[in-house]
N, C-alpha and C positions, 0 to 999 in steps of 0.2 A: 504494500500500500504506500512505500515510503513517497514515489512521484504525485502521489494522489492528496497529498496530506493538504496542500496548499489549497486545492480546489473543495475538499471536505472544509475545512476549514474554513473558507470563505461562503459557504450555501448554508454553514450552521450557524451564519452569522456572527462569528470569533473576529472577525477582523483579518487583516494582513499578519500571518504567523511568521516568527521569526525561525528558521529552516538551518537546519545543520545537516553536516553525513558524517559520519568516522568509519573508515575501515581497518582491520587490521593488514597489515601487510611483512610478509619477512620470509626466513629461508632459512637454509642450511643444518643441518644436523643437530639435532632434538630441538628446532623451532616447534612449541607447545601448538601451532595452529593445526600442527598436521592434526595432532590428536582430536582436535576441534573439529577437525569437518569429518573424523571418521567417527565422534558419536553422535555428531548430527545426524549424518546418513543413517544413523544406527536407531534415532528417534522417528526420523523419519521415514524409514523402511519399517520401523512398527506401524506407525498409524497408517502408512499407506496400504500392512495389510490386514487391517482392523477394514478399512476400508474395501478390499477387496480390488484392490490397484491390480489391473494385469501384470507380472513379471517382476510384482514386489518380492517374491519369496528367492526370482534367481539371481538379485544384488549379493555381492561377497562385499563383506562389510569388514568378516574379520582380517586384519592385514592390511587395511585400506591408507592409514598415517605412512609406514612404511613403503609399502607402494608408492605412494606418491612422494614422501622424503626421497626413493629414489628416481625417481623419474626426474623431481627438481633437480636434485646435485646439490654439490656444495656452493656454486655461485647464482643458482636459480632462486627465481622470488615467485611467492606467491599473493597474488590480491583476494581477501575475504569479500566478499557480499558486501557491502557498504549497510549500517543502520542508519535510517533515515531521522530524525527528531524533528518535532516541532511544538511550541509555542506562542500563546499571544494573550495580551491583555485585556481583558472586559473590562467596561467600562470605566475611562479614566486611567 
């Protein structure tokens, strides 16, 4: 939703919200993200087969940090998802 936030924002009558992004970003041998996107996957391979998602069940989740610490390398970077924020002041 993070592109949407502005336009939510302005139809709910909030006024002009002030908009941020932060990503994480980094690399190299035990950089914590990797671990990051392999329990995501791992969350999210749950509920998508809570849900009944086609092809949820043949995702390889375990080894997934790994895998990709090696496909980065020691000089590769990785970019996270960017989190979107926003606020704004009511009245006054």
């Amino acid at each position: 939703m993070g592109l949407d936030l502005r336009r939510v924002f302005l139809h709910a009558g909030l006024g002009e919200p002030h908009l941020s992004a932060e990503a994480l970003i980094g690399g190299g041998p035990g950089w914590p993200g990797f671990n990051l996107i392999e329990q995501t996957l791992r969350n999210l391979v749950e509920t998508w087969s809570r849900a009944g998602v086609e092809g949820a069940d043949q995702i390889v989740v375990d080894g997934l940090a790994e895998r990709i610490e090696r496909e980065v390398g020691v000089e590769g970077t990785v970019l996270m998802q960017p989190h979107v924020g926003a606020w704004a002041r009511v009245g006054g």
